[in-house]
Each structure stands twice: as C-alpha cells, then as structure tokens.
C-alpha positions as CSV (number, residue, x, y, z in Angstrom):
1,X,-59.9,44.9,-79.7
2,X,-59.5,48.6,-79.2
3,X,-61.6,49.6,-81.9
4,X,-64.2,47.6,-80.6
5,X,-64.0,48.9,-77.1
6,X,-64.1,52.5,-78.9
7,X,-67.3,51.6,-81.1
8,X,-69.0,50.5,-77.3
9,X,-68.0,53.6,-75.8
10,X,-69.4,56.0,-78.5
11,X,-72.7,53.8,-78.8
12,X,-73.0,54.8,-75.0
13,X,-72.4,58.5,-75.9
14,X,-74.5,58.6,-78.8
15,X,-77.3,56.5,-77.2
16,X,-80.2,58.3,-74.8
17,X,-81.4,56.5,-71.4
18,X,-84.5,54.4,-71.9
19,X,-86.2,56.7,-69.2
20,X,-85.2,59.8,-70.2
21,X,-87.8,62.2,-70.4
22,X,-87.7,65.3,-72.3
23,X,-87.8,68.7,-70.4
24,X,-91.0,69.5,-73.0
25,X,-93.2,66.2,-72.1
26,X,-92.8,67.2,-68.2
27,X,-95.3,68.6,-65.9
28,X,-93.5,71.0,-63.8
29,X,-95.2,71.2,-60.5
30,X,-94.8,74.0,-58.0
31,X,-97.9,73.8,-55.7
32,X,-100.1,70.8,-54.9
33,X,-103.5,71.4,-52.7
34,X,-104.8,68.5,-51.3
35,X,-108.7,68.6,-49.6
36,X,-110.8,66.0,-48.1
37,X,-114.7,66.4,-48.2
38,X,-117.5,63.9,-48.8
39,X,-115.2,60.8,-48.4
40,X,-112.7,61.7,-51.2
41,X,-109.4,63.3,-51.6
42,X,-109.1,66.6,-53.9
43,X,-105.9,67.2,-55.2
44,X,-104.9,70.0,-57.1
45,X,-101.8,70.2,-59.2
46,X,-100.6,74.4,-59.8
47,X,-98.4,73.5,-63.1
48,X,-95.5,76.2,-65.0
49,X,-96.8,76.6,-68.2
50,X,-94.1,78.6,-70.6
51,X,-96.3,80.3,-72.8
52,X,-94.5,81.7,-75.5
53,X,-95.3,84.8,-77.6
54,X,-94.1,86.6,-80.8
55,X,-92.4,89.4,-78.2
56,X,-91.0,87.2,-74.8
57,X,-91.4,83.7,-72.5
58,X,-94.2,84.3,-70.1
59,X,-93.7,81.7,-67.2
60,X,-97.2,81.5,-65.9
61,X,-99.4,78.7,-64.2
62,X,-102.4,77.0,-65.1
63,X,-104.2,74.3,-62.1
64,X,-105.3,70.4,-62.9
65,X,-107.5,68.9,-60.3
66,X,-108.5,65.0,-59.3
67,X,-110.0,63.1,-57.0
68,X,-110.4,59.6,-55.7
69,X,-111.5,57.4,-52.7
70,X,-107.9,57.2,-51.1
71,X,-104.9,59.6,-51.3
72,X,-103.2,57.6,-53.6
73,X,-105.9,57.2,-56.5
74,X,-106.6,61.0,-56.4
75,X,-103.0,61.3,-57.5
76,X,-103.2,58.6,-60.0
77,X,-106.8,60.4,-61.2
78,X,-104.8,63.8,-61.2
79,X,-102.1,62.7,-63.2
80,X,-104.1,60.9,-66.4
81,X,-105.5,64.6,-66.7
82,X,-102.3,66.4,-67.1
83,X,-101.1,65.0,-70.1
84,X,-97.7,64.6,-69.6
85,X,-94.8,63.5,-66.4
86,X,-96.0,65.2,-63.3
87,X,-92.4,66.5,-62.3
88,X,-91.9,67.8,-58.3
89,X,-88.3,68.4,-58.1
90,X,-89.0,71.7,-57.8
91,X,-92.1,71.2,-55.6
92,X,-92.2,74.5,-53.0
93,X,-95.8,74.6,-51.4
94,X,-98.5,71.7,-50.1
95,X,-101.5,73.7,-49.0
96,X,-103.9,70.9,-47.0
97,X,-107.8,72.1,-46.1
98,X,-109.1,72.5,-42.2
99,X,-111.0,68.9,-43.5
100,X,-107.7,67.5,-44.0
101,X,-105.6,68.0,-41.1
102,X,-108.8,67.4,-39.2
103,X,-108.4,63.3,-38.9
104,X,-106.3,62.6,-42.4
105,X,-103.0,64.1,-41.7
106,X,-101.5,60.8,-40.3
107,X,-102.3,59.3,-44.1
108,X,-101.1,62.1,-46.0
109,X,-97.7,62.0,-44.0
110,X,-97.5,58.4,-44.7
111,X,-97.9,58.6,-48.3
112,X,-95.8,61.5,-49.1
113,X,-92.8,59.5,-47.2
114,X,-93.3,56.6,-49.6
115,X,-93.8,58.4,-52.8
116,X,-90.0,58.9,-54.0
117,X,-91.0,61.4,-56.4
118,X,-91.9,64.5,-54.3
119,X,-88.9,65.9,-52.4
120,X,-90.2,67.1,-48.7
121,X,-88.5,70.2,-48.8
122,X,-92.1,72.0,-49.4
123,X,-93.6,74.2,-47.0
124,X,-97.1,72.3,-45.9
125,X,-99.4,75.3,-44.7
126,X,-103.3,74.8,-43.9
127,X,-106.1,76.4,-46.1
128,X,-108.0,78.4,-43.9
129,X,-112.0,79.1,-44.8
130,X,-111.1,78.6,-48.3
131,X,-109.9,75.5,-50.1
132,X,-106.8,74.5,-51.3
133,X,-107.7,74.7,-55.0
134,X,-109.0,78.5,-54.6
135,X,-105.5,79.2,-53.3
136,X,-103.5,78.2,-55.7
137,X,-106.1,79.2,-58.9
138,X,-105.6,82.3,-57.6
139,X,-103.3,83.9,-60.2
140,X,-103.2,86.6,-62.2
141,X,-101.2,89.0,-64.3
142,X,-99.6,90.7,-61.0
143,X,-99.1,87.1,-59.4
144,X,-98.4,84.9,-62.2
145,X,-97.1,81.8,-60.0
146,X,-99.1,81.3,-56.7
147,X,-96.4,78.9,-55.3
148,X,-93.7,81.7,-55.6
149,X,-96.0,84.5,-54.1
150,X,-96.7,82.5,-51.1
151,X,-93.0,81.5,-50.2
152,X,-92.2,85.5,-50.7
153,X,-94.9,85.9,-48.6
154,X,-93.3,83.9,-46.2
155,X,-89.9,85.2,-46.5
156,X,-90.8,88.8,-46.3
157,X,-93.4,88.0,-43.2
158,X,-90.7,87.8,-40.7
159,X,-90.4,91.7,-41.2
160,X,-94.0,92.2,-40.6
161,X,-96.6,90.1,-38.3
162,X,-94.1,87.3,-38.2
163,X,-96.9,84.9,-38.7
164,X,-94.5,82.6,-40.9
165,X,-93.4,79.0,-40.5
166,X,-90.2,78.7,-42.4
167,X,-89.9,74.8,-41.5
168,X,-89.9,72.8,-44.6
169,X,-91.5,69.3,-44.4
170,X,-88.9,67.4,-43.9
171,X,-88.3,69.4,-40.2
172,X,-91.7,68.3,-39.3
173,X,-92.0,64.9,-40.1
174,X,-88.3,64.7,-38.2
175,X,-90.7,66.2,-35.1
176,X,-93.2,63.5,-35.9
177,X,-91.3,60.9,-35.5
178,X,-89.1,62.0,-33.0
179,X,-92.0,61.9,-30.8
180,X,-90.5,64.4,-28.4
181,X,-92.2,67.4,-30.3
182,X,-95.7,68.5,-31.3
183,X,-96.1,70.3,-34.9
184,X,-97.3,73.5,-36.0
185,X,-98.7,74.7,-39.0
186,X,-99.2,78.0,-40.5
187,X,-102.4,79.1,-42.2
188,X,-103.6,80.9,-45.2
189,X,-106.2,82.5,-46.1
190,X,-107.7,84.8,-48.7
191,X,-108.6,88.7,-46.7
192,X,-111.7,90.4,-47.4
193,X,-110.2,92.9,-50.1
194,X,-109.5,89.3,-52.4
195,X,-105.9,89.1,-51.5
196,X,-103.8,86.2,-50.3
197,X,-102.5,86.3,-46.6
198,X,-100.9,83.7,-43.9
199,X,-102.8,83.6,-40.5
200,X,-102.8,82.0,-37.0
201,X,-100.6,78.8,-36.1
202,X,-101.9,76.1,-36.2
203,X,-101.0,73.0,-33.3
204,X,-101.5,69.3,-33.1
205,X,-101.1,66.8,-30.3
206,X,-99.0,64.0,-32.5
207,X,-101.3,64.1,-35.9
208,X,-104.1,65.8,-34.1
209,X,-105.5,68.7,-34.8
210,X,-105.5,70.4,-31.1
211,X,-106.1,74.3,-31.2
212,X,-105.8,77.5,-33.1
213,X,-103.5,80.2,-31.8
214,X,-104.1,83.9,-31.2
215,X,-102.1,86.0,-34.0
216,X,-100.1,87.0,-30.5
217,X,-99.4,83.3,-29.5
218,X,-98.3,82.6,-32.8
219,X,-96.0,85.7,-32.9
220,X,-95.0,84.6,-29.1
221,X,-93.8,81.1,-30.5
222,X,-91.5,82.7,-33.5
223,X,-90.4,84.6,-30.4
224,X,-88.9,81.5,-28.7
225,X,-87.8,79.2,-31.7
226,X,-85.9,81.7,-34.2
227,X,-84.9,85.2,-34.8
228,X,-87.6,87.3,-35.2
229,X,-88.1,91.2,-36.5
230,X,-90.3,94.0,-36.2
231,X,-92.9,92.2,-33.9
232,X,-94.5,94.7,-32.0
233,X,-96.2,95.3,-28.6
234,X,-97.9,98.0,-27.2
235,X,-98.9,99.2,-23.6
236,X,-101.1,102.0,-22.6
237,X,-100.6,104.7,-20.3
238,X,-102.4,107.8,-18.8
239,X,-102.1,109.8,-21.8
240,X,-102.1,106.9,-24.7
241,X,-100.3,104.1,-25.4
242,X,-96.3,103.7,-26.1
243,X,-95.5,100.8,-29.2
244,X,-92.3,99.3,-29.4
245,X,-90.8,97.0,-32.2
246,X,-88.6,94.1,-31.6
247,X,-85.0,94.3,-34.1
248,X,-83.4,91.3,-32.4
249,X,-84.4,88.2,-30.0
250,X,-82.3,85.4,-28.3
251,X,-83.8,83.0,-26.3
252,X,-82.3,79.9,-23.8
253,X,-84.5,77.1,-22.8
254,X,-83.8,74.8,-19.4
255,X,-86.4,72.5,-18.7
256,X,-86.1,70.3,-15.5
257,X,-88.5,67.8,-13.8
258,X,-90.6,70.4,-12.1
259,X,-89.4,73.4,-14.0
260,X,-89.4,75.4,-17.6
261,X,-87.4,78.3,-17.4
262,X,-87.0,80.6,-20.2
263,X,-84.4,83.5,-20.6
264,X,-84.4,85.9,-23.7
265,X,-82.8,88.6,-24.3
266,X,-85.0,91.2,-26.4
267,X,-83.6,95.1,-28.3
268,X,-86.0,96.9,-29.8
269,X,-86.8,100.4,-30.4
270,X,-89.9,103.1,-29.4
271,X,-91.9,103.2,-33.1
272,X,-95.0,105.3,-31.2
273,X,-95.3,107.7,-28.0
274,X,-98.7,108.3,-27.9
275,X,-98.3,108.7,-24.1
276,X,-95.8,111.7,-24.8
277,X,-93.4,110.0,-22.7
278,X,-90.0,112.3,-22.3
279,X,-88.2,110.3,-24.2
280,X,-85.0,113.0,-23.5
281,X,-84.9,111.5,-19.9
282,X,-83.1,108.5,-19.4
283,X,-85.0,107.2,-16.2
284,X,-88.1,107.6,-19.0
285,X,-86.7,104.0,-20.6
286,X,-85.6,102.5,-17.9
287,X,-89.5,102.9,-16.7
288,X,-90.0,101.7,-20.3
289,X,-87.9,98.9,-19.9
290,X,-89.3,97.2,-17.1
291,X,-92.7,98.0,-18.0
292,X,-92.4,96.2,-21.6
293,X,-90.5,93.7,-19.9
294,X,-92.9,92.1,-17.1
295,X,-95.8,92.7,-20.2
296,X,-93.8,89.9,-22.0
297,X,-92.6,87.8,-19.6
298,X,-96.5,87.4,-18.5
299,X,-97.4,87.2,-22.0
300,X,-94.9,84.4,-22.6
301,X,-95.9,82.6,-19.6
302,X,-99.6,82.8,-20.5
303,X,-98.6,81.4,-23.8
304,X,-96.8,78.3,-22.4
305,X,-99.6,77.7,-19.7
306,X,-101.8,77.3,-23.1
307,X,-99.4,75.0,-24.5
308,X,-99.4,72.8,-21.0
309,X,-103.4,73.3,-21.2
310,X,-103.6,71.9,-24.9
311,X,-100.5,68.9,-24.1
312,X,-98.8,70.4,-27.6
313,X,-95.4,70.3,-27.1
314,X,-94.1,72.2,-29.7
315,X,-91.7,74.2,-28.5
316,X,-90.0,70.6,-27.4
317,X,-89.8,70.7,-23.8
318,X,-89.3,66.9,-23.8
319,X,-86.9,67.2,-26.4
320,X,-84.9,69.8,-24.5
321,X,-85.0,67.6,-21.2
322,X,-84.2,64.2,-22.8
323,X,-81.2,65.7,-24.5
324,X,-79.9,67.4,-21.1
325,X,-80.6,63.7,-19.0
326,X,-81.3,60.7,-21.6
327,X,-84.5,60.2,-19.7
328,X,-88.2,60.7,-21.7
329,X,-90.8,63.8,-19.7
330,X,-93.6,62.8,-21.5
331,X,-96.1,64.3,-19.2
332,X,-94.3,66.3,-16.5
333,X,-93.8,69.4,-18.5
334,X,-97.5,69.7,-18.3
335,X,-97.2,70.7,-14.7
336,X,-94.1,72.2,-14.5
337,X,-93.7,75.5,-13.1
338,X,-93.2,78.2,-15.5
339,X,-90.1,80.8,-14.8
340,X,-89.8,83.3,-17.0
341,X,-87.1,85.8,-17.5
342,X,-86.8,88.9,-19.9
343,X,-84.0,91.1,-20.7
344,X,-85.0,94.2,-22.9
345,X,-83.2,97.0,-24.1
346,X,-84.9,99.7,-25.6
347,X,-82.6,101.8,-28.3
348,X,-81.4,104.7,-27.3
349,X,-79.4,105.9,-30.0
350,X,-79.8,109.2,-31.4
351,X,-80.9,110.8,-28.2
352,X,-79.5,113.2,-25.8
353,X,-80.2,113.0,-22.2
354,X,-80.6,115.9,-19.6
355,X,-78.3,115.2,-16.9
C-alpha cells in the first residue's frame, strides 16, 4: 500500500497541469489601446518580444491591432492575430481615445471587471489628438518599451509639471462605484518636436465625459489629493516677476452642509527674483509670504468653484461629508461656500538678515 501511495505521489510530481502554458507560447502584454471610431472598437495589443542576438537579449516591443462591433469581439479579433496566449499579468498601461471616453467608458468599465484575465492595477490615461495605437507604436531604439516609458514618465512627473495621475484602475472604478466621487483622467499626447508627453486632467460626471482642465487646475488638484513637488507659481511685481517652487504640501478637507473649507499648509522656496526683491530683509518674505499665499488660496477657490460649476466631484466632497455624518450631500456641495485657508513658508535657509 505504501508503494502505491509513492508511485501516485511521483506521477503527480512528474506529471505537468493540463493548462499549463509554456512561458515561450505566451503573449506578454504591457500596454493595450483601445479606440472607438465608425461604430467599432480598435484595440491595440503593445507585446515584449525577446529578440535574441549572437551578442545579448534585446527586450523590445512589437504592436498587434483588432477590431470588432463590440468590446468584446475586438479582443477576440485581436487575439486570433497574435499567435499565441495573450498574457496581462503584467499589464501596466490602458490608453483609451477622446472617442472613447466620450459615451463608451461605462462599457469598457464593465467589461474589464468581468474579464478575469487583466489585473486592474494599470494606469488608464486618455489619448489626446492622437490615437491609442500611435502611442504605443511609438518605439524606438531610445524607448524600446512604450508601456515602461510612460509609467517613468509618470513617476518622474511629480518632480516637474505634476501633471500625473498615479491612481491605478482599480482606485477608480472603487470611485465609480462608490458613487460619492467623480473620476479623473490624465492625458497624453505626442508634442510637436515627436515626443511623448502627459497633459491636462481630464473629469467626468459619473461615466461622463464633463470638461478638460487648465494645466493649473490640474496641478491645483495634485495640490489637494497627494504630495506634490516642484509645482511652481509665479507673481509679478513692479520690476518683474518673483517664481517660487513648492518642496512640500499638506492639505485638510472639512465639508459641512453649507460649507467646504480647505486648510493646507505649503513650503517652498524662491527659484527666480526677477523683481530684485531684497531677499537679505526678512520683512522681504513675509511680504512674499502673504502675497503667494492669497494668489493660491484665490486660485484654489477658483478651481473648486469650476468643479461646483461642472457637478464633478472629484475631489470627494460627498465622500468626505458622508464619512463625518452617515448622511449622502449629493447636491449641496454644489452651493456650498468656499473657505479657503493657506499657510506658506518660504525657505529661508542660507540667508542672513540685516537686523
């Protein structure tokens, strides 16, 4: 009896699963693009392809593209041309067209929850004045793999124009159906000198499309969700303008049934002094100070009075509210006074002040 229990175990060993599928007859899928023109679906597949030479392992990329009638039999088209498993564990970036999130985003939501094969921890951003297959055939030698140059692109954005959504999908459709928040989308677009670059937000009122932000607003909203660097703002004076950068910002929402009030607490630090601003006087920054700091707060509150304009919620007033009382605000943030109130330090390290 124990050799026989022996002879079972090794068979199991020895023996592969019936669906196993070897790591050379997959389709590893980093980037999908997914368009909607002329009543069909485009999708477009950016694939690893490990090109081996006689010197090293190139991991380049190589695109596959399908369409169909619905969502689903572009994908089924799509995958008869690939030739092998369409894998998307490691899945980083769904690029949908202006077409798209225009009227279909509600379907393409619906079926990437049902298809078990894609993980939503992608980053969905929308194709701007180019389509999603342009985006992602974009390689070459210098950018091998589109998918990985747009999610450095993202990473490294917060450092520059912080024009970055870093959600991943599975954050926005737990917005979606939360119903207490509106999404927002970043953008993407290729620049006139050929290169790839992420612009405006994007924002939607449930699964519609609503407005476009300013590159400000959408800096403005990074501002009041996360922890942002190096976003800059400038203000002129009599002789030029003074730009400072923001290294740090913490911000506290209250919202109550007539009121949004908003307290964030800025540093920063002078990057130009056009204005030739004495910047050895210390009553030279606390001018500074104060001037930067009613330029944001009214900036801030313009921004939210576009939000109440457009009824997108996304910063998620409603959500904020319903967690402080249990009770829904579907439609009072909308008229709710805005209070706004800034606290900025400008550095002052490395100076010396005349007493």
């Amino acid at each position: 009896m124990k050799k026989f229990f022996i002879i079972i175990l090794i068979s199991l060993f020895l023996t592969g699963c019936y669906d196993n599928v070897e790591l050379n007859n997959l389709a590893i899928i980093t980037g999908i693009g997914i368009d909607y023109k002329d009543d069909n679906f485009y999708l477009t597949y950016e694939i690893l392809n490990d090109i081996k030479t006689d010197e090293n392992t190139a991991m380049l990329s190589y695109t596959v593209s399908g369409e169909g009638k619905t969502i689903s039999e572009a994908f089924i088209n799509t995958n008869y041309k690939v030739g092998k498993k369409p894998y998307f564990a490691h899945l980083k970036i769904a690029l949908f067209s202006e077409s798209l999130v225009n009227g279909k985003l509600d379907q393409i939501t619906d079926y990437l929850l049902r298809d078990t094969d894609i993980r939503d921890e992608f980053i969905a951003i929308v194709t701007k004045d180019v389509s999603p297959e342009e985006i992602l055939s974009h390689n070459n030698k210098n950018i091998p793999v589109i998918s990985d140059f747009i999610t450095n692109l993202i990473d490294n954005e917060k450092y520059n124009n912080n024009l970055a959504m870093t959600e991943n999908y599975q954050k926005v459709l737990a917005k979606l159906v939360s119903k207490n928040y509106d999404i927002v989308l970043s953008t993407i677009t290729i620049n006139p000198d050929n290169e790839i670059s992420l612009d405006n937000f994007i924002i939607f009122n449930g699964y519609n499309y609503k407005a476009t932000l300013t590159k400000e607003e959408s800096s403005l909203y990074n501002l009041l969700t996360t922890s942002i660097f190096a976003l800059e703002f400038s203000k002129d004076y009599d002789k030029g303008n003074v730009t400072i950068s923001l290294n740090y910002s913490g911000t506290d929402i209250n919202v109550t049934k007539d009121e949004i009030i908003i307290n964030t607490n800025l540093e920063g630090k002078i990057v130009e002094n056009v204005a030739n601003i004495n910047l050895a006087d210390q009553k030279s920054y606390k001018k500074l100070n104060e001037d930067f700091g009613l330029l944001i707060k009214e900036d801030i509150t313009n921004f939210i009075k576009t939000l109440q304009n457009n009824k997108s919620d996304i910063i998620g007033f409603q959500e904020i509210y319903y967690k402080k009382t249990r009770k829904q605000n579907k439609n009072l943030w909308q008229n709710a006074k805005i209070k706004v109130n800034v606290d900025l330090k400008i550095n002052t390290k490395g100076f010396i002040f005349e007493v």
